[in-house]
Backbone bond lengths (Angstrom), bond angles and torsions (degrees), N, CA, C in turn:
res aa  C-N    CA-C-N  psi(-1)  N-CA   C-N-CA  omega(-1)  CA-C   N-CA-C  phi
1 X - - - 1.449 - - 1.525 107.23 -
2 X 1.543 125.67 133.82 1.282 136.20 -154.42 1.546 89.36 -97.39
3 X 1.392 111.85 163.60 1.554 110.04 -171.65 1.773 95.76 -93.91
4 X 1.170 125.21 -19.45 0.982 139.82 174.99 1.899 108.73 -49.32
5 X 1.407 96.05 -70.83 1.684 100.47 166.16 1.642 119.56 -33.99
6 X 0.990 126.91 -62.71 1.988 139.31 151.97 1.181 114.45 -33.43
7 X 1.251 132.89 -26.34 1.508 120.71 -178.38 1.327 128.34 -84.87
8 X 1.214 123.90 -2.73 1.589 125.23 152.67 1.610 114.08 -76.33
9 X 1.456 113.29 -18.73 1.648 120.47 158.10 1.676 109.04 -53.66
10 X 1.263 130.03 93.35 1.180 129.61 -179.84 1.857 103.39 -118.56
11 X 1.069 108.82 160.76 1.894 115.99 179.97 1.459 101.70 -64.52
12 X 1.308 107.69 -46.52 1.546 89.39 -164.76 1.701 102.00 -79.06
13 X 1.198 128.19 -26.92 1.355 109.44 156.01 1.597 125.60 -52.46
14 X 1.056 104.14 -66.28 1.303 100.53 173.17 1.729 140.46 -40.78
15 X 1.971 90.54 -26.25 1.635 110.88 168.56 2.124 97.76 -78.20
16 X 0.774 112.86 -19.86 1.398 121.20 -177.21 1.364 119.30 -65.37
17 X 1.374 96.05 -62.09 1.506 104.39 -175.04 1.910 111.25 -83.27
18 X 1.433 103.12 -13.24 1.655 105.32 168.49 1.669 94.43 -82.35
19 X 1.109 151.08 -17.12 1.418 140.09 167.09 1.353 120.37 -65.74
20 X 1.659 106.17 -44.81 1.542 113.12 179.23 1.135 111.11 -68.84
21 X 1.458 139.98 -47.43 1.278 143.32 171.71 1.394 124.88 -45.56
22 X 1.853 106.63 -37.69 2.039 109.78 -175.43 1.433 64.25 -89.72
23 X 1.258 164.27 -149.93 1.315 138.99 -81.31 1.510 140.24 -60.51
24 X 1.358 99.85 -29.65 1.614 90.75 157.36 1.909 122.87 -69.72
25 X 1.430 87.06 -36.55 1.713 97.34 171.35 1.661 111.85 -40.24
26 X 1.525 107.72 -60.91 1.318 128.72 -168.87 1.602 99.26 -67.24
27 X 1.415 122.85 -51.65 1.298 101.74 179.80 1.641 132.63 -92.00
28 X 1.510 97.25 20.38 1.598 116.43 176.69 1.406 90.68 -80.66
29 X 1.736 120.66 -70.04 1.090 132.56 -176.45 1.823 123.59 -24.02
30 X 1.751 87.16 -61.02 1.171 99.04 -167.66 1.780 121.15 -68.92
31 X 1.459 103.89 -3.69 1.616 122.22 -146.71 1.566 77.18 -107.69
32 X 1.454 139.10 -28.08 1.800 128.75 -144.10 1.893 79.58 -81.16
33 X 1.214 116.75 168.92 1.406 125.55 -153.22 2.061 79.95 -98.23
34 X 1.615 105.49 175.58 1.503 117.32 177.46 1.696 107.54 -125.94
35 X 1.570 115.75 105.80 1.396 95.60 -168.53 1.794 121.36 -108.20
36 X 1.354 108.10 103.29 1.382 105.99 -172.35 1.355 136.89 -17.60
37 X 1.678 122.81 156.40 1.598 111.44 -172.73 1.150 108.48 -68.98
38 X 1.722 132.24 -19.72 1.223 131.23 -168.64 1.864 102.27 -75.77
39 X 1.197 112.88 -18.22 1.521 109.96 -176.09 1.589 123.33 -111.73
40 X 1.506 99.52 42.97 1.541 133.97 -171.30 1.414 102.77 -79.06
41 X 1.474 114.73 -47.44 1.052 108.72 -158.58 1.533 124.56 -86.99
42 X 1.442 124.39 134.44 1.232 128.23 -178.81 1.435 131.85 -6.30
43 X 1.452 129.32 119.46 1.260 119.53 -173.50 2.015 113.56 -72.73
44 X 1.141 109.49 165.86 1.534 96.84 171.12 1.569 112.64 -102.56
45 X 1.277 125.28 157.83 1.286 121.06 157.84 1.518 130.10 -76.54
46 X 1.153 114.43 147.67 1.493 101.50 -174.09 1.807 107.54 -158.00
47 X 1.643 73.37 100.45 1.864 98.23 -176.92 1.219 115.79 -101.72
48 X 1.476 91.88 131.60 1.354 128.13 -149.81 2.229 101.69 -107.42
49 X 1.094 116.80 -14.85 1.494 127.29 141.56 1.815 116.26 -150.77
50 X 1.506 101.02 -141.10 1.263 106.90 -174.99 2.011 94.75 -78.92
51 X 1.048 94.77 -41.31 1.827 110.63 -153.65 1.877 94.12 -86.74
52 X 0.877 121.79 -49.99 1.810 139.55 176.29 1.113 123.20 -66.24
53 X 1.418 134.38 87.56 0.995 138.37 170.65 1.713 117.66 -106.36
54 X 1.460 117.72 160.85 1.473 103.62 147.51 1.366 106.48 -165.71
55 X 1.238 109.96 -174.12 1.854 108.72 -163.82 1.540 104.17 -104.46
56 X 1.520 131.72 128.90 1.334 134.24 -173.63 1.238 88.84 -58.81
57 X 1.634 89.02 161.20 1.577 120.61 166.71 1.455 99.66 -139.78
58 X 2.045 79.54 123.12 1.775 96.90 172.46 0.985 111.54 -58.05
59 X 1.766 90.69 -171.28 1.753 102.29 160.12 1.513 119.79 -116.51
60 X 1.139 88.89 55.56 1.711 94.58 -175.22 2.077 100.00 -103.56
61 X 1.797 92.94 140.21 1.202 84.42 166.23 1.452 152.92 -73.54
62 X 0.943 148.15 71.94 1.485 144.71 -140.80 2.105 91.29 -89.58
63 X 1.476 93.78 127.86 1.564 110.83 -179.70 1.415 107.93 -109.88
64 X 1.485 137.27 177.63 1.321 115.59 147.38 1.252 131.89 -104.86
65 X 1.276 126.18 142.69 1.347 125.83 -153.50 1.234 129.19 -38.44
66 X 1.415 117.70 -32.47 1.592 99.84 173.21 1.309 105.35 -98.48
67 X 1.231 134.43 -16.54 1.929 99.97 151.10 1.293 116.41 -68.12
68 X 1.389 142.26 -24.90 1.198 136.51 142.96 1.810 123.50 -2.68
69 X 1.742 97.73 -78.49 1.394 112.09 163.60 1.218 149.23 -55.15
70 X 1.795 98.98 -10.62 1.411 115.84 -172.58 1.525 102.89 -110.82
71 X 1.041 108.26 -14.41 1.877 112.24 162.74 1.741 112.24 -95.81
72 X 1.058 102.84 -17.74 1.773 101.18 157.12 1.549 121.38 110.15
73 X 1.842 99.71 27.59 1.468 125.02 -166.58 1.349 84.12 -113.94
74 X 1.574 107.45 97.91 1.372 106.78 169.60 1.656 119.74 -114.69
75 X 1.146 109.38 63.49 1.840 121.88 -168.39 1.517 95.88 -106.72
């Protein structure tokens, strides 16, 4: 590999593209939903024939995490 090939590798690119990455990171993170201790417990299945199944859905609220944190659910 020619040193030539590497030289559009510069820091501030490289500080660049480590910025774009913790922010999608950070707002993947922050976006995944927060699901209370009360909605711990096992979902049920609920088949609908022999071949059709699917997994209940409670009624628990699931938010996403940083409105989560900003109402004061900090788990």
């Amino acid at each position: 590999m020619s040193l030539s090939r590497l030289v559009w590798i510069t820091p501030r690119r490289v500080t660049a593209a480590a910025v774009l990455v913790a922010v999608f990171a950070s707002g993947w993170y922050l976006g995944q939903p927060v699901r209370l201790p009360a909605c711990d417990a096992p979902m049920k299945t609920v088949r609908y024939s022999d071949y059709l199944a699917a997994d209940g859905v409670g009624d628990c609220d699931e938010k996403p995490r940083l409105l989560a944190w900003l109402t004061g659910n900090l788990r």
